[in-house]
Backbone bond lengths (Angstrom), bond angles and torsions (degrees), N, CA, C in turn:
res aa  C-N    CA-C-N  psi(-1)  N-CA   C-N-CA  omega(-1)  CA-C   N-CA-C  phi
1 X - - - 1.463 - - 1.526 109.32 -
2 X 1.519 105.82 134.65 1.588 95.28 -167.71 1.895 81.34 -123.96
3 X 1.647 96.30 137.18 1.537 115.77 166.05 1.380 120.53 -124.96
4 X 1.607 109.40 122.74 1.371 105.37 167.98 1.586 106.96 -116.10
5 X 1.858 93.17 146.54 1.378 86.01 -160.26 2.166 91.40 -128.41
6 X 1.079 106.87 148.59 1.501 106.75 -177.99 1.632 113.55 -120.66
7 X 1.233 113.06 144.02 1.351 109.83 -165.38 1.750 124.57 91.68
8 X 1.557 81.32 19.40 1.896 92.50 -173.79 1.685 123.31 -55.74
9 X 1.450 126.38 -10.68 1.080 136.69 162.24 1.534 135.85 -85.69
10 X 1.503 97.06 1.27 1.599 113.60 -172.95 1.767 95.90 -85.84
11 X 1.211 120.62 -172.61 1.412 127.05 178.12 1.915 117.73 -87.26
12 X 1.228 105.42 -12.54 1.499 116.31 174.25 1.637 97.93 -106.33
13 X 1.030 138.85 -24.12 1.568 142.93 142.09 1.176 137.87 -7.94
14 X 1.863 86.76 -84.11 1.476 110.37 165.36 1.214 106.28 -62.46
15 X 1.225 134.93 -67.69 1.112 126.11 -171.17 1.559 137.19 -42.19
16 X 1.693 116.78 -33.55 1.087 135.11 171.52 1.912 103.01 -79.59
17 X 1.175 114.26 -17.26 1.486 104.28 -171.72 2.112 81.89 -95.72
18 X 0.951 141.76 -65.91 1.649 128.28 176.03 1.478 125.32 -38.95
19 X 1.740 97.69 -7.83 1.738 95.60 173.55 1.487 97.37 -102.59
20 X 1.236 118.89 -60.65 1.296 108.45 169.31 1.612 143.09 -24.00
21 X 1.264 99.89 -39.43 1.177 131.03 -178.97 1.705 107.07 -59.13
22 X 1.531 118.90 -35.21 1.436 111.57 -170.86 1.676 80.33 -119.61
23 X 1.385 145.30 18.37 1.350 131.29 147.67 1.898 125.85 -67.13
24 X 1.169 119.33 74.62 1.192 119.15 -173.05 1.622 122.27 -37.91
25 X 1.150 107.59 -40.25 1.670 140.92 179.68 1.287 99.49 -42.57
26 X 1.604 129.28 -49.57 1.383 132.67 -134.35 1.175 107.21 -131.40
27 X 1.187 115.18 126.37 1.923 113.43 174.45 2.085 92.24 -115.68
28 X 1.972 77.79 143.17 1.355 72.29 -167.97 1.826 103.73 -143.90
29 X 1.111 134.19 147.54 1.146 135.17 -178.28 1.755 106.20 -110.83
30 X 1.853 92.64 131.61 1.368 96.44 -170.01 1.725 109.29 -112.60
31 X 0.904 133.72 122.36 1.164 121.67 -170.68 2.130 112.42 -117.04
32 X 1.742 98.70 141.45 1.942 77.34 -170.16 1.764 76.87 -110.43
33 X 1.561 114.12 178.92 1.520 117.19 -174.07 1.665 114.24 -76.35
34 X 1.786 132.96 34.85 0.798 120.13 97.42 1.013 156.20 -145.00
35 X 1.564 103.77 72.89 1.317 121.85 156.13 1.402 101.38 -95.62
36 X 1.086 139.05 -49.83 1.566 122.02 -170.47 1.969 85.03 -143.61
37 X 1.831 73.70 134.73 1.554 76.44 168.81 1.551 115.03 -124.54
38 X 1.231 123.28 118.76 1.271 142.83 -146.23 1.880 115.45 -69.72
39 X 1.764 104.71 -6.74 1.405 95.87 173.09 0.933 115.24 -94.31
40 X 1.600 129.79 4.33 1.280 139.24 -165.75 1.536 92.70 -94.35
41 X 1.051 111.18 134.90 1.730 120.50 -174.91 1.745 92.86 -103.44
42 X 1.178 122.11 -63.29 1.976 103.53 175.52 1.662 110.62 -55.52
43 X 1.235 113.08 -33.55 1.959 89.30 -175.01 1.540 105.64 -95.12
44 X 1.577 135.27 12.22 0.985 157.17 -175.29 2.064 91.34 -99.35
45 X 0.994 119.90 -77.15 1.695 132.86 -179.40 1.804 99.80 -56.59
46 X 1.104 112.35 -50.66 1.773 108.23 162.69 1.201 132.11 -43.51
47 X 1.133 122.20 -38.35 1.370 136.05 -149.84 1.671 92.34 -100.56
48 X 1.301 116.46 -70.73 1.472 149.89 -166.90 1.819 83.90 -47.50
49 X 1.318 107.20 -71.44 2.040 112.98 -176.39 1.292 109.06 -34.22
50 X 1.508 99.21 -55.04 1.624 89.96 -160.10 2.114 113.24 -88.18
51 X 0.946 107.57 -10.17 1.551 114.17 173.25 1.359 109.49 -95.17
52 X 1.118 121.34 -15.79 1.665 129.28 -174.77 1.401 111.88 9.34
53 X 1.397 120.91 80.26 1.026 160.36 -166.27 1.905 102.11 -70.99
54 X 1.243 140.73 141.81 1.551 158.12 178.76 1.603 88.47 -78.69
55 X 1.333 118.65 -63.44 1.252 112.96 -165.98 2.028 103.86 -140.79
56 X 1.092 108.05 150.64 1.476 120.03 175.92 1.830 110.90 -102.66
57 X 0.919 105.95 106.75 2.069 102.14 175.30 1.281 86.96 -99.49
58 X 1.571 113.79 141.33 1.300 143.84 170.03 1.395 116.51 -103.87
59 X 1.288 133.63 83.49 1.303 137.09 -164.03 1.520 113.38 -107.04
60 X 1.293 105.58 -14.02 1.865 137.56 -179.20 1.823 86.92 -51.63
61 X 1.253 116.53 144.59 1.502 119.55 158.03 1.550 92.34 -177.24
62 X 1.585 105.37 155.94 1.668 122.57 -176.36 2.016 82.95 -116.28
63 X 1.825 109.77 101.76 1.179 104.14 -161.41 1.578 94.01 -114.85
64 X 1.506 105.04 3.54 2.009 99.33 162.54 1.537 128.09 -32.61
65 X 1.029 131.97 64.06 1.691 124.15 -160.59 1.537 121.74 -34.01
66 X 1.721 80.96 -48.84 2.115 108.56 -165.69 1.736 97.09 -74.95
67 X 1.200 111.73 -61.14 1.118 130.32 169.19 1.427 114.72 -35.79
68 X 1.151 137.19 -51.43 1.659 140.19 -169.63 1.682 95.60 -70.15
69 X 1.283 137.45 -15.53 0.932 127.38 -146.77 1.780 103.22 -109.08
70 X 1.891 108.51 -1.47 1.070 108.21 147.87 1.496 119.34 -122.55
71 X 1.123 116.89 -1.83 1.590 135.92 -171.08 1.527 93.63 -87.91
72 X 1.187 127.90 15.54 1.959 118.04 -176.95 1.535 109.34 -17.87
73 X 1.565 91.72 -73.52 1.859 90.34 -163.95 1.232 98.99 -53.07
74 X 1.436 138.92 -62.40 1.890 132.97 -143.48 1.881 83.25 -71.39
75 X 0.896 142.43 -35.97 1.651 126.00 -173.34 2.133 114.91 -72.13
76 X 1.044 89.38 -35.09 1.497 99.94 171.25 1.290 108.29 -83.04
77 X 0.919 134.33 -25.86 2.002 143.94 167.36 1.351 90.10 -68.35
78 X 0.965 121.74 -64.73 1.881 109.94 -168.25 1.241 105.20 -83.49
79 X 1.709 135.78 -31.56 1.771 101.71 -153.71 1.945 89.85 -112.46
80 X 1.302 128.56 -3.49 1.779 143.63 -166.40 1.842 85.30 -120.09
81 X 1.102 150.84 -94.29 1.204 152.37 -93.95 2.028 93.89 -106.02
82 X 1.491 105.69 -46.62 1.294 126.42 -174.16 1.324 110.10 -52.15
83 X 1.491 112.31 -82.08 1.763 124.76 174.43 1.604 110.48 -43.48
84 X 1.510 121.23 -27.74 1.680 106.58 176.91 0.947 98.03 -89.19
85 X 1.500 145.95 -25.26 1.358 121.39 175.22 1.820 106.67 -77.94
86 X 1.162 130.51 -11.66 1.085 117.58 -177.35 1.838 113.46 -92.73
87 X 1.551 109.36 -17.82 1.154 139.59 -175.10 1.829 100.27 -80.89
88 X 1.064 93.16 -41.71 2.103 112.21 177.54 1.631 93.67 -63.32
89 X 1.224 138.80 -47.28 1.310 147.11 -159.21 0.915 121.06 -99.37
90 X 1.434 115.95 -41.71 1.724 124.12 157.45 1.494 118.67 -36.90
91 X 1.343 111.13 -64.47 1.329 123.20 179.25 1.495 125.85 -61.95
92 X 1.658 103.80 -36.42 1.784 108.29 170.48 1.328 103.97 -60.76
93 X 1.582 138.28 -4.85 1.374 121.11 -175.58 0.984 97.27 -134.02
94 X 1.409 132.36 7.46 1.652 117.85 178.03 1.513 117.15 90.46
95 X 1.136 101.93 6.59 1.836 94.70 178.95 1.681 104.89 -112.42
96 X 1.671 82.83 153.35 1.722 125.84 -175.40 1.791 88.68 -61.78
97 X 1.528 106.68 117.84 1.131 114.57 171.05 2.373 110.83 -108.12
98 X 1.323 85.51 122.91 1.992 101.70 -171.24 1.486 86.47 -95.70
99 X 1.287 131.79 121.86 1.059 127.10 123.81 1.367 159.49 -93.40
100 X 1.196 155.79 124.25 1.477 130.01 -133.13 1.788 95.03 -124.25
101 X 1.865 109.59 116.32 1.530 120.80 174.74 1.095 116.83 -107.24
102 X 1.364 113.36 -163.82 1.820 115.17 -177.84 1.418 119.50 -128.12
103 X 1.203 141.29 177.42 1.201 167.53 176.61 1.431 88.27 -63.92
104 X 1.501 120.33 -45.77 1.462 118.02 -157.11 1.303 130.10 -91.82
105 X 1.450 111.26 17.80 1.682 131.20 163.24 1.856 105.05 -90.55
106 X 1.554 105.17 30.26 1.732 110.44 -171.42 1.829 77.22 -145.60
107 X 1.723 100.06 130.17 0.890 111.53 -178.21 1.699 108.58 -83.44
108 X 1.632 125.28 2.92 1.207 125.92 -170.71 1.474 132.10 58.39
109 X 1.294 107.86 32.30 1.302 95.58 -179.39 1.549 105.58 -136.94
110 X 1.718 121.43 28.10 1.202 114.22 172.82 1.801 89.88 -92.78
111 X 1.794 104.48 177.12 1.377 123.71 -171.27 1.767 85.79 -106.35
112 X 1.507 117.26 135.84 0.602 138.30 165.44 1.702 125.14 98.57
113 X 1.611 129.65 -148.95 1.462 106.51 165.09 1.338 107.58 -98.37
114 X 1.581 97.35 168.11 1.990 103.37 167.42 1.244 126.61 -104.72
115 X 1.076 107.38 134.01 1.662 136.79 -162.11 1.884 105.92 -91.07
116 X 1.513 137.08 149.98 1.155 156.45 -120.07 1.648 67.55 -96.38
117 X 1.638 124.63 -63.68 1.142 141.06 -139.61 1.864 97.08 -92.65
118 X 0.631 153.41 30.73 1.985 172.97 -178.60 1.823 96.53 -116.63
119 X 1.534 105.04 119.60 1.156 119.80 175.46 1.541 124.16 -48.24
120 X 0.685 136.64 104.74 1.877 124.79 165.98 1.531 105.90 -41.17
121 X 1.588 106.04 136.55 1.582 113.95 173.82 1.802 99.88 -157.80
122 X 1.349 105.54 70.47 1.613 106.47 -173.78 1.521 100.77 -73.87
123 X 1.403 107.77 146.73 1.017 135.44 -160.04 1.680 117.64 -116.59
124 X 1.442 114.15 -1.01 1.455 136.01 174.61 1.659 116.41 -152.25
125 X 1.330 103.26 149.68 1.804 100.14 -168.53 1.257 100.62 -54.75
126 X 1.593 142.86 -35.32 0.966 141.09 -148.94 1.633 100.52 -80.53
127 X 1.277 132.44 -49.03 1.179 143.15 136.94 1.591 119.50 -14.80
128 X 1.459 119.57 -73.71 1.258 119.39 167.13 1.371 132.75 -61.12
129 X 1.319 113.82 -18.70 1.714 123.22 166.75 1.482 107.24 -73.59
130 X 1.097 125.95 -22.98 2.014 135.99 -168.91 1.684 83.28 -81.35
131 X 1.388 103.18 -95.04 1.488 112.59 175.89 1.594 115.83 -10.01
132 X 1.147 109.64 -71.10 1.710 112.80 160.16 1.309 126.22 -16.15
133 X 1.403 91.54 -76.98 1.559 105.47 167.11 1.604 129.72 -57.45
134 X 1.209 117.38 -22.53 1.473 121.65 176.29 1.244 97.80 -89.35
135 X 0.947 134.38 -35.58 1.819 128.75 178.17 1.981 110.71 -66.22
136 X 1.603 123.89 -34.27 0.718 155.37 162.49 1.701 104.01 -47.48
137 X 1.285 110.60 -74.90 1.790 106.54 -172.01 1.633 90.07 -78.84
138 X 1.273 167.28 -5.38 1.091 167.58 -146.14 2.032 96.72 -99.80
139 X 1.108 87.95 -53.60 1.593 106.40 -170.00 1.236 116.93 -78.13
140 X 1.868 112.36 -32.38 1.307 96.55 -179.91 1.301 122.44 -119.33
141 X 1.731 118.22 32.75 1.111 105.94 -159.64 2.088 86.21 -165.03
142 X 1.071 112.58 88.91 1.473 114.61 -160.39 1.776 100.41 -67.74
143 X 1.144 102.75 -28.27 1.897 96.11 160.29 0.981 139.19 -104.07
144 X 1.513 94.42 79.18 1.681 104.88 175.67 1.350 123.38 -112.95
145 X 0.972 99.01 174.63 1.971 107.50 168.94 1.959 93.41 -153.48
146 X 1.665 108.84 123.82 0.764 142.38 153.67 1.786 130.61 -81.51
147 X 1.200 123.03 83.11 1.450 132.41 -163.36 1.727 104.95 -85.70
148 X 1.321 106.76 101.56 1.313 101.34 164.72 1.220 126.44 -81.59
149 X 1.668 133.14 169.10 1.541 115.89 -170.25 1.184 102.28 177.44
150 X 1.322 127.49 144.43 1.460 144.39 -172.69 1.670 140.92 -100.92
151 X 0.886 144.79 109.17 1.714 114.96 -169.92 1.627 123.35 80.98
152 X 1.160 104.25 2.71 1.400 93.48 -167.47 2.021 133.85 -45.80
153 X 0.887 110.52 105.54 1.512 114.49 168.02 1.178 123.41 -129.47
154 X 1.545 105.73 159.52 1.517 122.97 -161.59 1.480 119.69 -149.31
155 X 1.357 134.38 -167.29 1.237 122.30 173.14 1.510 100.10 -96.99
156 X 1.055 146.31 -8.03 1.549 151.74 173.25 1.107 128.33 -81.48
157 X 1.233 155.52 145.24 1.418 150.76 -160.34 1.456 123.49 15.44
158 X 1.587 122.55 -150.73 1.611 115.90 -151.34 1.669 92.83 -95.46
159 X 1.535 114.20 143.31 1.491 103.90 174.32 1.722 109.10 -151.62
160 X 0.647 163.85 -174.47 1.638 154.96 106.65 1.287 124.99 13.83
161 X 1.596 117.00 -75.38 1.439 143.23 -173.84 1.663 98.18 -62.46
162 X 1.344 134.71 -38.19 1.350 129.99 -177.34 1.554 115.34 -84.72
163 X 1.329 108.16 -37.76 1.663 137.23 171.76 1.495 105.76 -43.76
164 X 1.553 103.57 -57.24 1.465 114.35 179.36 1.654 105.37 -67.08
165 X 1.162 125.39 -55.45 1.283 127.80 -168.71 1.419 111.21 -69.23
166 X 1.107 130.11 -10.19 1.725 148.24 169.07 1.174 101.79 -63.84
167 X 1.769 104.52 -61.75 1.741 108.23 -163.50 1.129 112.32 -77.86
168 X 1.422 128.55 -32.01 1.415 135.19 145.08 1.558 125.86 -7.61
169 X 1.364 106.69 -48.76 1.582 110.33 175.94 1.400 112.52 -108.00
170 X 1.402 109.12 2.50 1.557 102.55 169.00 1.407 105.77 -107.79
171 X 1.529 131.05 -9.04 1.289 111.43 -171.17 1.874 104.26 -142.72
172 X 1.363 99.19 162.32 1.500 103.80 -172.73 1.594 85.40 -81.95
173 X 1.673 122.39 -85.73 1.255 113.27 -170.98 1.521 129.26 -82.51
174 X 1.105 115.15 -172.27 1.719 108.52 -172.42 1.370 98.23 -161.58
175 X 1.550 127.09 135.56 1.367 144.91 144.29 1.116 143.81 -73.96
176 X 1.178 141.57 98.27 1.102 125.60 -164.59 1.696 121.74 -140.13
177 X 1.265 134.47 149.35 0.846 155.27 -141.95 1.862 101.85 -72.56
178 X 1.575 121.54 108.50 1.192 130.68 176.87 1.510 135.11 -97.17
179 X 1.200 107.12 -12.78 1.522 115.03 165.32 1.284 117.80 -126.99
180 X 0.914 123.65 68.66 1.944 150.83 160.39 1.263 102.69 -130.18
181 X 1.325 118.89 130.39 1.572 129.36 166.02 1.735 115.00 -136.84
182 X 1.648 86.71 130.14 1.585 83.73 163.13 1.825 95.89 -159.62
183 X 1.517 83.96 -141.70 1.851 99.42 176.97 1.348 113.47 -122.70
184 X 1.448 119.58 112.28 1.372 102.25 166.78 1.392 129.19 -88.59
185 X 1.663 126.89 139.44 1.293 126.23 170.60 1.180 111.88 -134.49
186 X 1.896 87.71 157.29 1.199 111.21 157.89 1.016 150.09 -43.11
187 X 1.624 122.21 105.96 1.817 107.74 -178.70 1.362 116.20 -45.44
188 X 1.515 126.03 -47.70 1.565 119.73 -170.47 1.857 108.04 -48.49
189 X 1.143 112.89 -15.03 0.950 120.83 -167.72 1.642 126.03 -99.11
190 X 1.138 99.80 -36.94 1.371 132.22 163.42 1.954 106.75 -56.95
191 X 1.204 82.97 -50.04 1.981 96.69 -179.65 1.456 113.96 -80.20
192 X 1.148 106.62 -23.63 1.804 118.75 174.47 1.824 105.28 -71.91
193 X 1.173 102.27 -50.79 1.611 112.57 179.36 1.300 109.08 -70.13
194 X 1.273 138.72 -22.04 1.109 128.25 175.11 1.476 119.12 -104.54
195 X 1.401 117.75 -7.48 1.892 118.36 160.16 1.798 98.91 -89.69
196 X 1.418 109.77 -12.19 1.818 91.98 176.18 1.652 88.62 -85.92
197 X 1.070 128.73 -47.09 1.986 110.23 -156.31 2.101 70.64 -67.61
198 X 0.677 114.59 -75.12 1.930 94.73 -159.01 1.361 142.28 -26.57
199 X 1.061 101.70 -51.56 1.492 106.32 132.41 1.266 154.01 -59.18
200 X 1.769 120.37 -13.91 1.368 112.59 163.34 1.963 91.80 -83.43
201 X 1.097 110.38 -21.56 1.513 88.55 -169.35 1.488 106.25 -76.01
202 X 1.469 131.49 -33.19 0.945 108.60 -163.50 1.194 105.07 -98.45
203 X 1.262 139.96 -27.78 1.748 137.82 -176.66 1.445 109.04 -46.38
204 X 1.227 130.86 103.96 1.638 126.02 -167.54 1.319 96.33 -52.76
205 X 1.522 132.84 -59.15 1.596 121.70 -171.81 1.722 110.91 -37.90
206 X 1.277 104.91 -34.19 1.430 90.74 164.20 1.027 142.62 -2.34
207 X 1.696 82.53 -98.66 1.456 139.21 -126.40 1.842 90.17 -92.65
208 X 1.573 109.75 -29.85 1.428 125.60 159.89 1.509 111.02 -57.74
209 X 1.008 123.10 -44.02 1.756 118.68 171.43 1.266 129.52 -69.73
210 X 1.737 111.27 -36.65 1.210 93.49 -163.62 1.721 83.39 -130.67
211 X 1.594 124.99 168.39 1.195 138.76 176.54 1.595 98.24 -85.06
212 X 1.711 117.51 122.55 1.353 134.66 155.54 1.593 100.77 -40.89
213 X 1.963 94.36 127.16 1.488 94.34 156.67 1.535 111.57 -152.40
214 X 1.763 99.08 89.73 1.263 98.93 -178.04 1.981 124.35 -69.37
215 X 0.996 99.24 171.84 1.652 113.11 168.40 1.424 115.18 123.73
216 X 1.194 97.27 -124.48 2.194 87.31 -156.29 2.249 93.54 -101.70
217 X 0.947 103.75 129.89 1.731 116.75 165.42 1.761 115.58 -108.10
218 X 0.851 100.32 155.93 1.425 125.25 165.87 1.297 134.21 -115.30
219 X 1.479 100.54 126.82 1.798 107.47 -163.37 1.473 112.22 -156.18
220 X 1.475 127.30 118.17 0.998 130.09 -164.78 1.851 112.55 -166.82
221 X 1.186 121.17 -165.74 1.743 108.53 -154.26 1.625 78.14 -120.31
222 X 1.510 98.71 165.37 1.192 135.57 -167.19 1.215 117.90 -144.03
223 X 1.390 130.48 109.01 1.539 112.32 29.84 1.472 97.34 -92.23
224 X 1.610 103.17 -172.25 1.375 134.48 -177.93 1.648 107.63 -92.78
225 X 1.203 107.38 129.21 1.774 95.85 -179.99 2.047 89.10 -161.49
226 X 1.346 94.64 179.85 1.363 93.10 -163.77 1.730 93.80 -103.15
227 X 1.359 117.36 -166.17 1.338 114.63 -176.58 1.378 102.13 -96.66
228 X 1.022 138.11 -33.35 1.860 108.38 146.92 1.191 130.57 -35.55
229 X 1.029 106.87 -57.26 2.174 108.34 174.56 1.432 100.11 -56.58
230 X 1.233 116.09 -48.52 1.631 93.35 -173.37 0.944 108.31 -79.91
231 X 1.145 150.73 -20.43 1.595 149.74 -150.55 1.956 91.34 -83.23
232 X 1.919 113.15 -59.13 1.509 120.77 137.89 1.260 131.23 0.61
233 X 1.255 108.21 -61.60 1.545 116.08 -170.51 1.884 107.60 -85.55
234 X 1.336 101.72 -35.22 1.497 107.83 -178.95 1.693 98.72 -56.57
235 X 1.485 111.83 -59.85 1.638 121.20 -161.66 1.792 93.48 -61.16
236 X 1.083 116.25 -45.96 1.895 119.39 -153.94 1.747 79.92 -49.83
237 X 1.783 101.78 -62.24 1.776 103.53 -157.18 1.516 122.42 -51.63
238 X 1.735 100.36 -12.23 1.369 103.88 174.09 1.447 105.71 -71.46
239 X 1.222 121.19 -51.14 1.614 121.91 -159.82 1.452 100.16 -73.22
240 X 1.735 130.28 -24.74 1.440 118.12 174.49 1.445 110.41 -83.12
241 X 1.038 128.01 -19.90 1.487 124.61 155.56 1.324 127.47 -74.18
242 X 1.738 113.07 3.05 1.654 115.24 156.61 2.468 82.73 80.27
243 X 0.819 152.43 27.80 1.314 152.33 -152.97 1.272 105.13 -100.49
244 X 1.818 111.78 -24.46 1.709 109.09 -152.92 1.441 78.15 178.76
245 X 1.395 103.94 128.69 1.923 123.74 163.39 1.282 93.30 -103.47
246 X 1.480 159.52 12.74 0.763 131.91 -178.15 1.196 110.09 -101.15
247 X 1.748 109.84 159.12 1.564 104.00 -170.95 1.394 92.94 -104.73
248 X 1.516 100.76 143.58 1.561 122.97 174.21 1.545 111.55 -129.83
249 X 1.127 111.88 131.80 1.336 125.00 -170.48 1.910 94.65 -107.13
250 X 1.719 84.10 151.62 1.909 90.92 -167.38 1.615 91.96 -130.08
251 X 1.032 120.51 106.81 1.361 119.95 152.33 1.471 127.69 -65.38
252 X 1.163 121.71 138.33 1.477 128.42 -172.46 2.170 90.68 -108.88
253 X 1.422 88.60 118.60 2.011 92.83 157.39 0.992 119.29 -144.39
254 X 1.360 116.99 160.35 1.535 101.66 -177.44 2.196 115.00 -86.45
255 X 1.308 93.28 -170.56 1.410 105.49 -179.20 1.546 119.22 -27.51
256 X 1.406 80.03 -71.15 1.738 113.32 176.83 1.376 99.14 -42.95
257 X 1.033 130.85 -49.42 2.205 110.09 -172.91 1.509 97.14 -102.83
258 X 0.926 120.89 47.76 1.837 140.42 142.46 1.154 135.88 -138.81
259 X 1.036 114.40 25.91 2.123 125.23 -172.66 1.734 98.88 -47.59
260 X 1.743 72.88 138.23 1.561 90.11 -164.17 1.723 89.88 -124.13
261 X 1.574 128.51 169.51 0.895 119.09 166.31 1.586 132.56 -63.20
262 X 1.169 100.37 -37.28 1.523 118.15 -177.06 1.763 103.52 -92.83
263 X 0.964 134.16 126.91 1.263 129.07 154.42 1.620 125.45 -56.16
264 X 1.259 110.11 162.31 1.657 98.08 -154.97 1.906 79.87 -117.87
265 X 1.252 127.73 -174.42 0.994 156.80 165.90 1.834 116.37 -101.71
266 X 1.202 129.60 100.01 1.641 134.86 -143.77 1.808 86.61 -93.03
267 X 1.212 131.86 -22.18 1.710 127.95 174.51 1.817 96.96 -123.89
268 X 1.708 108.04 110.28 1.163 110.96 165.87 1.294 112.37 -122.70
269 X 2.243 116.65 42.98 1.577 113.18 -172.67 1.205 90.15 -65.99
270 X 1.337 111.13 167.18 1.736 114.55 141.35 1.383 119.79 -118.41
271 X 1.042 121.71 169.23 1.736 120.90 -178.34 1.603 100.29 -101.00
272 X 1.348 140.10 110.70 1.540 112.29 -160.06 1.869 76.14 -129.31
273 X 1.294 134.99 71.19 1.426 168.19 142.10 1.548 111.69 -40.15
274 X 1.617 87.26 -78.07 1.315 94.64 178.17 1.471 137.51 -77.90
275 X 1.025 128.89 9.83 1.624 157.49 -138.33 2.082 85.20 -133.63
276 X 1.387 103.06 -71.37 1.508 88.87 175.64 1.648 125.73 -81.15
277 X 1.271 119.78 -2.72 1.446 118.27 146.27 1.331 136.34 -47.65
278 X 1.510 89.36 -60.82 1.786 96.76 166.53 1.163 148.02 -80.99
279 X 1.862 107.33 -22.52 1.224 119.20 156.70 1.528 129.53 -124.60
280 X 1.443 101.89 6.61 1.763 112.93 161.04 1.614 92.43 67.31
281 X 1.626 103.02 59.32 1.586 112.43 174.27 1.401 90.56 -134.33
282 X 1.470 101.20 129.55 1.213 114.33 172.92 1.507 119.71 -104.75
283 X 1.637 120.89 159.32 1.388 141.73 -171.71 2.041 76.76 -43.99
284 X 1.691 82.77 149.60 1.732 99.81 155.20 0.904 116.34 -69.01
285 X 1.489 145.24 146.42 1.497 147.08 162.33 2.060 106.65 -102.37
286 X 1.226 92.75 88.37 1.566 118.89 -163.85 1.532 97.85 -57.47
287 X 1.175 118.20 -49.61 1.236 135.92 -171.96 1.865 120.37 -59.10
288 X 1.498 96.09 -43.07 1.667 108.44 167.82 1.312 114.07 -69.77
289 X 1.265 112.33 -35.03 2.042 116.55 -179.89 1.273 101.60 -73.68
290 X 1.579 116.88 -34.57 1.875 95.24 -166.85 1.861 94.52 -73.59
291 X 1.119 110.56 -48.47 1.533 111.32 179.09 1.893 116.20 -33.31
292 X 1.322 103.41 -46.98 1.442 119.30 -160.74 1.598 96.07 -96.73
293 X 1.147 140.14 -3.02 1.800 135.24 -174.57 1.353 76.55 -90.35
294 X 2.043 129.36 -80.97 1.112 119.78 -153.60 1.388 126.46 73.53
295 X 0.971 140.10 -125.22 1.672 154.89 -177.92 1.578 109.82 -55.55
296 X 1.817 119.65 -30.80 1.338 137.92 -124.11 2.318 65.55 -101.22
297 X 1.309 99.13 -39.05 1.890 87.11 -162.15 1.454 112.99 -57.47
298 X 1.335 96.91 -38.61 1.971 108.10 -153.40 1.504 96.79 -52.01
């Protein structure tokens, strides 16, 4: 099984290039943006021809939120323009195209979680450039799987979970954001779920058992809490790991006394149901990884 995967320096990246790495089975080409840069449609069709890859993971994303919201064109060049040319290339050779979306093609304002089948209504460019792009690999590449996902953090580059643990040692108190809800997960996890759907799709013994069902899934950590609770849960695990005696106080506020450029989406559950139906992948357990990274965040 041959995987090429783009965006190998991001936190779902790394992570998929350290699993790979002890997959004997699989030779795989990892590429970061510059080695291949994904709006280019000839070094995009170059690359893709001559490695002719089983499956393409799309891990590439322009994930500036605040930033996209004056950067229009460069966010639609990377998260709309990128995946169809890689989606254009996938398909000229026959490979399973993964793409990886967000929470934020959901404008957040239904009651309850969101389901595969719940309209997209993004509510920030950064949002509408994803959306773009999933409509984009949808059209040109009839084997796909579109992975939506929330929160993502890891021990690798800039995230939440490190953000918090930064300000932690620079500050006595902290504010943080109380009416936004979703799930946060793990990239290792995120990258685990997406070499298992690749492999049930492509292993023919499979593909003999169970009926193909490509398109968009849902996958994200469990439980659901807002970014106060987690921000909470990050600081508590410090003090049960003995990490920091110091006392830090966490303010809970809402949206409104944090304006951000981009508006956020205030419900980012997901329903990720169908994701463990078909491939018996279950919600992240966000809570066991921050426990078990430890040392790996700071």
């Amino acid at each position: 099984m041959k995987i090429l995967i783009t965006g190998s320096e991001g936190q779902v990246g790394r992570c998929l290039v350290k699993q790979l790495h002890s997959m004997k089975d699989v030779e795989y080409l990892a590429l970061n943006k510059d080695d291949l840069d994904i709006t280019d449609r000839k070094e995009v069709d170059k690359t893709v021809n001559e490695f002719k890859p089983d499956a393409i993971i799309n891990a590439a994303a322009y994930t500036a939120v605040d930033q996209a919201e004056e950067n229009i064109e460069l966010a639609f060049s990377i998260n709309s323009d990128g995946p169809k040319y890689l989606a254009i290339a996938a398909n000229h050779v026959g490979a399973l195209m993964l793409h990886i979306s967000t929470d934020y093609v959901f404008s957040g304002n239904k009651e309850g979680v969101y389901c595969e089948l719940d309209s997209p209504s993004p509510k920030n460019i950064y949002g509408k450039s994803k959306y773009s792009g999933e409509r984009e690999v949808a059209k040109h590449c009839p084997r796909h799987i579109i992975l939506r996902t929330s929160w993502v953090f890891s021990e690798y580059g800039s995230n939440f979970v490190k953000s918090i643990l930064r300000l932690s040692k620079e500050k006595d108190e902290l504010s943080i954001v109380c009416d936004q809800f979703g799930g946060p997960t793990y990239a290792g996890d995120i990258s685990n779920a997406l070499l298992v759907i690749s492999k049930s799709l492509l292993v023919k013994s499979n593909l003999k058992k169970r009926k193909t069902e490509f398109g968009i899934y849902h996958y994200s950590g469990f439980p659901h809490v807002s970014w106060y609770e987690f921000a909470s849960c990050i600081i508590e695990g410090q003090y049960a790991k003995k990490e920091t005696d110091k006392e830090i106080k966490i303010y809970a506020i809402s949206s409104l006394e944090f304006p951000t450029k981009a508006s956020r989406p205030k419900n980012s559950k997901l329903n990720c149901l169908k994701i463990e139906a078909g491939f018996s992948i279950k919600m992240s357990d966000w809570k066991k990884t921050l426990n078990d990274l430890n040392d790996d965040m700071s």
